[in-house]
DSSP file (Angstrom, degrees, kcal/mol; ACC not computed):
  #  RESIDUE AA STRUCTURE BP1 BP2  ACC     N-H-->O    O-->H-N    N-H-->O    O-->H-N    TCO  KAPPA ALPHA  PHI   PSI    X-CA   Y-CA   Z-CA
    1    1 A X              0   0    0      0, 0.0     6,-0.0     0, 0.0     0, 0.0   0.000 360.0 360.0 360.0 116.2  -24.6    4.7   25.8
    2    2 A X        -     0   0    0      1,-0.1     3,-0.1     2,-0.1     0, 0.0  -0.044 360.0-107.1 -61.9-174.3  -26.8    3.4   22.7
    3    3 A X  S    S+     0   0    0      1,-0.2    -1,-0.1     3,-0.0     0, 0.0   0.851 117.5  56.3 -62.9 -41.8  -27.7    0.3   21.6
    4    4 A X  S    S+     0   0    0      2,-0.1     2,-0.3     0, 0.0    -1,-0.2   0.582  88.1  88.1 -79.3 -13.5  -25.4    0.7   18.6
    5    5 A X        -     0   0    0     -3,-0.1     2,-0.5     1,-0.0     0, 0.0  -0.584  62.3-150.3 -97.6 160.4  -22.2    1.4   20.6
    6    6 A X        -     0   0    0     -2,-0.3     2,-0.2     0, 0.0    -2,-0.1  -0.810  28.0-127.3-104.2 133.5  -19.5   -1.7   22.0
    7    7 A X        -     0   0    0     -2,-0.5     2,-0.1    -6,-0.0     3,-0.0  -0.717  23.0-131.5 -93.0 151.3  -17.7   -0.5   25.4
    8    8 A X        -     0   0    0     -2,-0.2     2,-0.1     1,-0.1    -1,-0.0  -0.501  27.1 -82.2-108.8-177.5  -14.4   -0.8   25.0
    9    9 A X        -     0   0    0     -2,-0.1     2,-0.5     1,-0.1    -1,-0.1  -0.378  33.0-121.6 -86.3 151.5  -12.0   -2.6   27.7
   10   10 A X    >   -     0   0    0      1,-0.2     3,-1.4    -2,-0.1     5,-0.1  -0.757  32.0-157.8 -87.3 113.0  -10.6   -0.7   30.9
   11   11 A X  T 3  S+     0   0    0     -2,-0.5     5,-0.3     1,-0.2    -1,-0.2   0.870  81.1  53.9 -38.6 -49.2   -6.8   -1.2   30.1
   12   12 A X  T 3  S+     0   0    0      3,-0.1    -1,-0.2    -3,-0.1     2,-0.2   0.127  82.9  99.2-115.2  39.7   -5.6   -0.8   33.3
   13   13 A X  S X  S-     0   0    0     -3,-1.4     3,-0.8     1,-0.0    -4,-0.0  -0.408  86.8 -96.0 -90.4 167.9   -7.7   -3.4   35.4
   14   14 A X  T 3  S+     0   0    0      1,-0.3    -3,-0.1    -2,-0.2    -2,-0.0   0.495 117.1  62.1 -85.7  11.2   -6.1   -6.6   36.1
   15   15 A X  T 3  S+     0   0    0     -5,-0.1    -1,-0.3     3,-0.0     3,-0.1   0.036  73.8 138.8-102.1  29.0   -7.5   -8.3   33.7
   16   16 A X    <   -     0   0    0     -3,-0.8    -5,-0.1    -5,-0.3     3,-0.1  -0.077  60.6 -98.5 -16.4 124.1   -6.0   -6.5   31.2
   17   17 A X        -     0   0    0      1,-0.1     2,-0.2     0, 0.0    -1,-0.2  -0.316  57.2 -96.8 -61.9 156.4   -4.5   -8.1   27.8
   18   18 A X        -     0   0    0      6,-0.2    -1,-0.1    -3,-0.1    -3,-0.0  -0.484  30.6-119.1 -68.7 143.2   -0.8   -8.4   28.2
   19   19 A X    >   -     0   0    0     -2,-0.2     3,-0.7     1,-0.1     5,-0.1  -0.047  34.3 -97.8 -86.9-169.3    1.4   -6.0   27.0
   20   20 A X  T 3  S+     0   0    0      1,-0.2     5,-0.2     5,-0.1    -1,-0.1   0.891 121.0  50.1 -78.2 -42.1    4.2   -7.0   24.2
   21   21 A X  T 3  S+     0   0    0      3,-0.1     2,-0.2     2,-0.0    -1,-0.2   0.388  82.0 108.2-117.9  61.7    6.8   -7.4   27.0
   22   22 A X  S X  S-     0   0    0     -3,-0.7     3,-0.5     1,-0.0    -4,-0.0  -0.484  85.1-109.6 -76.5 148.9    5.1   -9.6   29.4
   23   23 A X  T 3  S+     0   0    0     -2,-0.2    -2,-0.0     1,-0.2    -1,-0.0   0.622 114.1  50.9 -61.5 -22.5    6.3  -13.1   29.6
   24   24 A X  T 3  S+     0   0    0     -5,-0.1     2,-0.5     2,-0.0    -1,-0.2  -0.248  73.8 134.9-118.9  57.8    2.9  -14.8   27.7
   25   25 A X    <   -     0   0    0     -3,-0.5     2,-0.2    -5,-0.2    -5,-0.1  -0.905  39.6-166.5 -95.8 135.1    3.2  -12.4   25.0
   26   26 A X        -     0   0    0     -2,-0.5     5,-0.1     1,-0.2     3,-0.0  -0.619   8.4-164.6-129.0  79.3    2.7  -14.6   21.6
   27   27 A X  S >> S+     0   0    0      1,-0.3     4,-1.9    -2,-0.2     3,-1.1   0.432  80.1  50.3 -53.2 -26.4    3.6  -13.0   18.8
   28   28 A X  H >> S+     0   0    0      1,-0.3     4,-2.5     2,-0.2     2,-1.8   1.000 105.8  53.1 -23.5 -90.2    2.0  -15.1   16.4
   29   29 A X  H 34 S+     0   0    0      1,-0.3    -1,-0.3     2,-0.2    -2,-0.2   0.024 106.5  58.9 -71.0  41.7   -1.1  -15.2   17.8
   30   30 A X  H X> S+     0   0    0     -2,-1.8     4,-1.2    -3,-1.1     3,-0.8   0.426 104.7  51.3 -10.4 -71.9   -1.0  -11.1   17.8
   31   31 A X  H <X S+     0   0    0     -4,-1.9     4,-2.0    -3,-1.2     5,-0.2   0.851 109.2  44.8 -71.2 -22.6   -0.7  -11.2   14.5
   32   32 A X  H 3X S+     0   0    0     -4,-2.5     4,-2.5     2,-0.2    -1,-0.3   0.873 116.0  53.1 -62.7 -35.2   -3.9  -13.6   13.9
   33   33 A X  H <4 S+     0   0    0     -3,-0.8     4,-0.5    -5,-0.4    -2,-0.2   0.962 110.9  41.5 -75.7 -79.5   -5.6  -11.3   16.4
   34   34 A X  H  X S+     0   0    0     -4,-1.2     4,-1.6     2,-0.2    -2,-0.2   0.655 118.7  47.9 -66.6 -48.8   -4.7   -8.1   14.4
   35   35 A X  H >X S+     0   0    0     -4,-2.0     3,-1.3    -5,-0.3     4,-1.3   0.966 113.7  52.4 -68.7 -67.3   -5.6  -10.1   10.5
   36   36 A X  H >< S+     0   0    0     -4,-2.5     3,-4.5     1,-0.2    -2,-0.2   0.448 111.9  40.8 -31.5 -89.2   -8.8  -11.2   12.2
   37   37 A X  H 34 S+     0   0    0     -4,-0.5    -1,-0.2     1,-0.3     3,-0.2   0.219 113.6  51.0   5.5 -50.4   -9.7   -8.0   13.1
   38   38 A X  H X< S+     0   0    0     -4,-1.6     3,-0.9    -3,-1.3     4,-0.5   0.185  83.9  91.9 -81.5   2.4   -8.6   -6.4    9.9
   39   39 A X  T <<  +     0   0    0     -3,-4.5    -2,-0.2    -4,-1.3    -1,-0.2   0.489  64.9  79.7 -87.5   9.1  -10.7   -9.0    8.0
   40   40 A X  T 3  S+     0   0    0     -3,-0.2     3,-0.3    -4,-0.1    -1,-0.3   0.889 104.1  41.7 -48.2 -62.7  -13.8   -6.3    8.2
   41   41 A X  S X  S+     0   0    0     -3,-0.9     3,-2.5     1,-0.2    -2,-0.2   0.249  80.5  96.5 -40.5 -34.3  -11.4   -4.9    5.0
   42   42 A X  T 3  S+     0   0    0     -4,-0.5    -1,-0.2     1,-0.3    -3,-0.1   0.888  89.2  47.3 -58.4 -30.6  -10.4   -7.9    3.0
   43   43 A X  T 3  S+     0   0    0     -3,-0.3    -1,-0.3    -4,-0.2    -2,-0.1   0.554  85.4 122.2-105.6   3.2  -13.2   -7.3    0.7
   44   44 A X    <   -     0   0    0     -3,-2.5     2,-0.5     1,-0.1    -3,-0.0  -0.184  60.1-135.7 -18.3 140.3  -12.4   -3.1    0.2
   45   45 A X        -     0   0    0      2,-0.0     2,-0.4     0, 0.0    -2,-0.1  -0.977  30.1-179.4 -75.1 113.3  -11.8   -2.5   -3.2
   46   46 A X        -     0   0    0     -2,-0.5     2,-0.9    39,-0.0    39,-0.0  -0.846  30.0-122.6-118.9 147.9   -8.8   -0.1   -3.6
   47   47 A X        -     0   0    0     -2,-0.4     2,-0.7     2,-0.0    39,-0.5  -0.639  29.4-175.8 -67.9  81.5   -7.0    1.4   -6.8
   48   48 A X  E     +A   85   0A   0     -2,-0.9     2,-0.6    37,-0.2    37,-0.2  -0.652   8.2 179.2 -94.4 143.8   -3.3    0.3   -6.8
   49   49 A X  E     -A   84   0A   0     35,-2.7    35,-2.2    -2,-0.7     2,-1.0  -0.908  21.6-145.4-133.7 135.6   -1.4    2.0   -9.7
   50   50 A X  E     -A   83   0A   0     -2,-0.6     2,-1.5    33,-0.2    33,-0.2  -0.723  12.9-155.0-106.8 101.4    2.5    1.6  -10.7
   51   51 A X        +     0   0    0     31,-2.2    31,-0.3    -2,-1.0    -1,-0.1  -0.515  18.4 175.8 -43.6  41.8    3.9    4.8  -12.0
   52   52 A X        -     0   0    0     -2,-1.5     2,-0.2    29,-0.1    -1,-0.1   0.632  67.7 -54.6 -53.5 -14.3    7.0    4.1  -14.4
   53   53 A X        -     0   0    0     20,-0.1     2,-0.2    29,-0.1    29,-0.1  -0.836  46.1-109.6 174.4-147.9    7.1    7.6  -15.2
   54   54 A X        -     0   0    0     -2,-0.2     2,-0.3    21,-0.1    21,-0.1  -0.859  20.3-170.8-175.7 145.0    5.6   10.9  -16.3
   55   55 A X        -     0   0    0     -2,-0.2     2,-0.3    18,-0.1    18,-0.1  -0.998  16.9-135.8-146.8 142.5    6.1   13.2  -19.6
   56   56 A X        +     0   0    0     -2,-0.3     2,-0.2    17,-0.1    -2,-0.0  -0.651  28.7 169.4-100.1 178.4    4.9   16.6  -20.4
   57   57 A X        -     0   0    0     -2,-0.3     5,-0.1     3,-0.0    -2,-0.1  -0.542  34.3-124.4 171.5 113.0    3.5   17.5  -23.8
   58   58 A X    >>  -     0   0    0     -2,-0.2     4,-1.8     3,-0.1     3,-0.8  -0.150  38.7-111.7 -42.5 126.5    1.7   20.1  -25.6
   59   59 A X  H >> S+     0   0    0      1,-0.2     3,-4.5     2,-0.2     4,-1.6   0.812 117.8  57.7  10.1 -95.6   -1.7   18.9  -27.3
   60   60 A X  H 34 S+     0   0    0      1,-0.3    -1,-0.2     2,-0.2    -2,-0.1   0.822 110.0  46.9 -55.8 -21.5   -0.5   19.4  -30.9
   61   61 A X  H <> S+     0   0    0     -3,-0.8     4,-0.5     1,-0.2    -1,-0.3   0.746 108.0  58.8 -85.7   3.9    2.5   16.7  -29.8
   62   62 A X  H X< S+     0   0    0     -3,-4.5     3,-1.5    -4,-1.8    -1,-0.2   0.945 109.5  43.9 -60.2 -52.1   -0.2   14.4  -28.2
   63   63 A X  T 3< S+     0   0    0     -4,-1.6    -1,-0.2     1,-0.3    -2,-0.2   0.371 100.9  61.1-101.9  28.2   -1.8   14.2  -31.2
   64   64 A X  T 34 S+     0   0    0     -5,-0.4    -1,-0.3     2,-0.0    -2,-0.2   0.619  81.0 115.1 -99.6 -10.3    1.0   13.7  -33.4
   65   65 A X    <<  +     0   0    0     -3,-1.5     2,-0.2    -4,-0.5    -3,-0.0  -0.156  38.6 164.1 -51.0 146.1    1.8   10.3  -31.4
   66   66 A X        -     0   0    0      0, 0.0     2,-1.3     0, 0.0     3,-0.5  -0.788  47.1 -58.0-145.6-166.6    1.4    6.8  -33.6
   67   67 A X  S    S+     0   0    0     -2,-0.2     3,-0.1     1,-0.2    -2,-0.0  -0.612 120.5  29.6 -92.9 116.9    2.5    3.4  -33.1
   68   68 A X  S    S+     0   0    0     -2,-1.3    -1,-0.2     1,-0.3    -3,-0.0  -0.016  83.1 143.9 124.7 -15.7    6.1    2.9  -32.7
   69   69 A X        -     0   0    0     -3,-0.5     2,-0.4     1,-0.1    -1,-0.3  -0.349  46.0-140.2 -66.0 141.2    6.7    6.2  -31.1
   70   70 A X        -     0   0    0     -3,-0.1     2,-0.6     2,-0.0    -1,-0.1  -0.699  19.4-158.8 -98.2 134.6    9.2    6.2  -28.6
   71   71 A X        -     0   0    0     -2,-0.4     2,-0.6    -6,-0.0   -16,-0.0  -0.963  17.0-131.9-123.8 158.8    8.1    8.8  -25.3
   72   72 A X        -     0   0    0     -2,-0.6    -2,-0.0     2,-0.0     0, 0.0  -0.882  18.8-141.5 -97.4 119.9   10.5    9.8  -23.4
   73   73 A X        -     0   0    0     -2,-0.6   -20,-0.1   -18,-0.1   -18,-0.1   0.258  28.4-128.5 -20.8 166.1   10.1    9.5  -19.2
   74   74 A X  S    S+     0   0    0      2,-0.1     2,-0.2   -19,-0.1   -19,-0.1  -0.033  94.6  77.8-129.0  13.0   11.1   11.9  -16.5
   75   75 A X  S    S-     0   0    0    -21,-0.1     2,-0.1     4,-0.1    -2,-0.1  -0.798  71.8-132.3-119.0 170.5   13.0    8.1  -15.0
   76   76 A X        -     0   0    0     -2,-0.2    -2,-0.1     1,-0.2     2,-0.1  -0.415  37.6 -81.8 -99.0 174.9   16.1    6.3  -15.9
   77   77 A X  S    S+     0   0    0      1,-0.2     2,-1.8    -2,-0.1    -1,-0.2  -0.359 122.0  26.0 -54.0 149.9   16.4    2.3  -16.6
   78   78 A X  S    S+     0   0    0      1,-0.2    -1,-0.2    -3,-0.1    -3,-0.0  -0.273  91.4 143.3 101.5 -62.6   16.8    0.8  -13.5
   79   79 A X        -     0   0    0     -2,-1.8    -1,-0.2     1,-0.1    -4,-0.1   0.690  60.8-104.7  -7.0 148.0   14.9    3.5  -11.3
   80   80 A X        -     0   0    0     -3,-0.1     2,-0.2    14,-0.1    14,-0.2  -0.459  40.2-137.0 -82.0 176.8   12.8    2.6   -8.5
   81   81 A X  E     - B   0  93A   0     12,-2.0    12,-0.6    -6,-0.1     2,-0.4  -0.810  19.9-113.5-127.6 155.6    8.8    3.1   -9.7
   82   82 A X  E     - B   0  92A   0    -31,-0.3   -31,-2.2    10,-0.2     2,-0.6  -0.871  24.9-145.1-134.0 124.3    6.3    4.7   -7.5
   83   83 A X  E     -AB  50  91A   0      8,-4.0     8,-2.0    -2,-0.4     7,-1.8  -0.920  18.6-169.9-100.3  93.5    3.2    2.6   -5.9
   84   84 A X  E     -AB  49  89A   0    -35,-2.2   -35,-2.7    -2,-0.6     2,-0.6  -0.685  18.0-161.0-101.1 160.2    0.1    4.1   -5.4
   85   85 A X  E >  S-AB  48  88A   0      3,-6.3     3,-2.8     1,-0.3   -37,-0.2  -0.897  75.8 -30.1-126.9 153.5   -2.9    3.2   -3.8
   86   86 A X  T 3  S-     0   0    0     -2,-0.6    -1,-0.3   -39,-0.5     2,-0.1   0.717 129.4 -48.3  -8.8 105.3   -6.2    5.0   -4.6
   87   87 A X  T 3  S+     0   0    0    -40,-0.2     2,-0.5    -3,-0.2    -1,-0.2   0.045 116.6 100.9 -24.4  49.8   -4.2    7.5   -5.3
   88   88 A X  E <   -B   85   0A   0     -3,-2.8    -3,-6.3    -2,-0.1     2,-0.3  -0.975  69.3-111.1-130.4 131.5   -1.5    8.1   -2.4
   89   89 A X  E     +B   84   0A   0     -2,-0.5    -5,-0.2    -5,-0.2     3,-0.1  -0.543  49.0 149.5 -79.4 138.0    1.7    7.1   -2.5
   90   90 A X  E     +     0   0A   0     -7,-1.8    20,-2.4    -2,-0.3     2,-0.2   0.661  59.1  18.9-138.6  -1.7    2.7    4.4   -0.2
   91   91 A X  E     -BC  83 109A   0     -8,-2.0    -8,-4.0    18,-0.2    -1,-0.3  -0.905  51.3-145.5-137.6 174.5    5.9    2.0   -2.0
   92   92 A X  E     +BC  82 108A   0     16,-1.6    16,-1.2    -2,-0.2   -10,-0.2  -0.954  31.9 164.9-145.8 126.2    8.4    2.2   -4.6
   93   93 A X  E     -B   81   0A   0    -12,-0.6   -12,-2.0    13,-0.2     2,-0.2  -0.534  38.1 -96.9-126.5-153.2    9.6   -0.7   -6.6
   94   94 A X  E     - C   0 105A   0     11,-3.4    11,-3.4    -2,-0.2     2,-0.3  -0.778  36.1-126.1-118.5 150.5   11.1   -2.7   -9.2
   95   95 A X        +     0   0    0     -2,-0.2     2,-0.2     9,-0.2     9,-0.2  -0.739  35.5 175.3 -89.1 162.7    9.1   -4.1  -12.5
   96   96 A X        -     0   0    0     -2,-0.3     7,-1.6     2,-0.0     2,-0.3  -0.870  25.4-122.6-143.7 156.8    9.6   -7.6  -12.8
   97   97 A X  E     -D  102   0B   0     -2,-0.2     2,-0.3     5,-0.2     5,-0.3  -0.810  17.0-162.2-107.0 164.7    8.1  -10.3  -15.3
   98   98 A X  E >   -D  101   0B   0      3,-1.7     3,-1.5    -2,-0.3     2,-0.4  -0.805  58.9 -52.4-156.2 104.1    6.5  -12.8  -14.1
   99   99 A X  T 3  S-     0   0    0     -2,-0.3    -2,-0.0     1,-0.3     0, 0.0  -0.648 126.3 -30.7  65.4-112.0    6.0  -16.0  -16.4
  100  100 A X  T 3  S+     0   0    0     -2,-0.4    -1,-0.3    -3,-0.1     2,-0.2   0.323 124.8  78.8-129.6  56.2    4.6  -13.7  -19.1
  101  101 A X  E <  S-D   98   0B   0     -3,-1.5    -3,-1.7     1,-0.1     2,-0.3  -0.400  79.7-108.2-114.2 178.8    2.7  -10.5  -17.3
  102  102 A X  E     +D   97   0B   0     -5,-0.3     2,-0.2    -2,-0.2    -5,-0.2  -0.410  44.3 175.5-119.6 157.9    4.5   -7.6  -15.9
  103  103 A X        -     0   0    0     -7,-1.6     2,-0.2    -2,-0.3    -1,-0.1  -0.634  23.4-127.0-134.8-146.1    4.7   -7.1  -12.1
  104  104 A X        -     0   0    0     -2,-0.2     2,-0.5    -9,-0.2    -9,-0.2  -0.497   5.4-154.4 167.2 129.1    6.0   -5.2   -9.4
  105  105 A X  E     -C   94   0A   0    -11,-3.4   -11,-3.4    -2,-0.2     2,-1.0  -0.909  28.6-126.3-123.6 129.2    7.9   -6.1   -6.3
  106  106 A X  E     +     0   0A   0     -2,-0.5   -13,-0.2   -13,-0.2     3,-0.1  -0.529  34.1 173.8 -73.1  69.2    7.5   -3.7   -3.7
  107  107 A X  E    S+     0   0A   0     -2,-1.0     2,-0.3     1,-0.1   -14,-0.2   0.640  73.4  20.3 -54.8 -15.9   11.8   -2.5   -2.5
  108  108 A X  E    S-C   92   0A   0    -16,-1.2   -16,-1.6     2,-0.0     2,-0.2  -0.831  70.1-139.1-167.3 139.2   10.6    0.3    0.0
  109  109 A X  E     -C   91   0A   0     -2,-0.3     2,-0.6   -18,-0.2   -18,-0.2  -0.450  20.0-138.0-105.0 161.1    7.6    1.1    1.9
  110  110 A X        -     0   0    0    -20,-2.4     2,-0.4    -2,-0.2    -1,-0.0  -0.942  16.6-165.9-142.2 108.4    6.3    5.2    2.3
  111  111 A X        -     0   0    0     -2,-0.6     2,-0.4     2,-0.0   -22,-0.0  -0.831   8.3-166.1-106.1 168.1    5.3    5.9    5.5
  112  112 A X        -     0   0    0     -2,-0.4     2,-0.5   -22,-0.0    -2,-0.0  -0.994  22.2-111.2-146.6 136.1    3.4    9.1    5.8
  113  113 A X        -     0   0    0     -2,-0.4     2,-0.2     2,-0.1    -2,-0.0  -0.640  34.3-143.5-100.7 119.5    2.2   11.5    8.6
  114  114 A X              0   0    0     -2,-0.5    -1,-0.0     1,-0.1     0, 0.0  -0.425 360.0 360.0 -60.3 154.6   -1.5   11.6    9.1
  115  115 A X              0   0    0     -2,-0.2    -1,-0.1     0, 0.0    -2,-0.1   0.057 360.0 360.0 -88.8 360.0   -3.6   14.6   10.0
């Protein structure tokens, strides 16, 4: 083993953490254990972007666009919006305002099968 590696803990000694349905399982303090842990992260930078929609369009009608043109979207009113983060989708919400800025509140979360 180098210097640089941590050994990790024999699970299935008897001092072993407790599993979830052991009698001094505390879910709270799980979930403090698991933010500590993850607080390596906090300070990531990531790309989140909220999709409302997508249009195609030749060149010459790109550059016929001005102010006040309406384009049209491949969504409806109402329509859930697609949340990505550096650039994999992973929710879909709703815009919302909020005082007077735009938002987005996250209605369903995109799980996805790793490789």
């Amino acid at each position: 083993m180098s210097d640089n590696e941590i050994p990790l803990p024999d699970l299935n000694s008897a001092d072993a953490p407790p599993l979830s349905d052991d009698v001094g399982y505390n879910e709270e303090e799980h979930a403090s254990r698991i933010a500590a842990d993850l607080e390596a992260v906090f300070d990531v930078p990531v790309q989140v972007s909220a999709v409302l929609g997508r249009s195609k369009m030749d060149v010459g009608e790109l550059l016929k666009l001005g102010p006040g043109t309406v384009l049209e979207l491949d969504r409806k009113v109402g329509e859930a919006i697609d949340i990505y983060v550096n650039n994999r989708l992973v929710a879909r919400g709703e815009v919302v305002l909020v005082e007077d800025k735009l938002g987005v509140t996250m209605t369903e979360i995109i799980k996805s099968d790793r490789n």
